[in-house]
C-alpha positions, 0 to 999 in steps of 0.5 A: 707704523712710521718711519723713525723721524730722520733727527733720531740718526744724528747721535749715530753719526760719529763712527764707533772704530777709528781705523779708516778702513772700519767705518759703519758707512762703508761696512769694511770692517776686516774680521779680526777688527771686532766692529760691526757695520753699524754702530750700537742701536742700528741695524746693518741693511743688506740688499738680495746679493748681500750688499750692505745698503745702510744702517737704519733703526730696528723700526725702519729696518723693519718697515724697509724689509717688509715695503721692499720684500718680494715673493718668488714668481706663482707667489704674492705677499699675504698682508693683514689689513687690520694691522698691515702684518705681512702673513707670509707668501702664498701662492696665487691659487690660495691667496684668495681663500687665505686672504679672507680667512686673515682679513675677515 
């Protein structure tokens, strides 16, 4: 699956809160101010220490977390080529006999 053509962002360029310190590019937003990260229609992006890196379509989220997840150490991503559905983490001992049973 593509990404999502980078026009498709232009209508969320304005910001949905109007106070300075809640804007969807910084992520400020205080608890008692009822806004999100992002406005409506795109998905708050975090990175592993829980920073907020951006606000993507739930299609490029999608690709994001599958293109930059990694698996602990003794563990390898098990993808299915057919469709390139990730499966899960499998350790290295089992990743051969899994891989053929998914990708026969």
């Amino acid at each position: 699956m593509p990404y999502t053509e980078q026009s498709a962002y232009n209508k969320f360029q304005a910001s949905v809160c109007s106070k300075p310190e809640c804007h969807p590019h910084t992520c400020g937003c205080k608890s008692d101010d009822k806004c999100g990260c992002c406005p409506p229609g795109l998905v708050a992006t975090y990175n592993d220490d829980g920073v907020h890196l951006a606000c993507l379509t739930p299609n490029d989220a999608e690709l994001f977390q599958k293109n930059t997840f990694t698996c602990k150490d003794g563990y390898v991503k098990l993808v299915r080529t057919s469709d390139g559905v990730f499966m899960g983490c499998v350790s290295e001992s089992a990743f051969a006999e899994l891989y053929a049973a998914v990708n026969p």
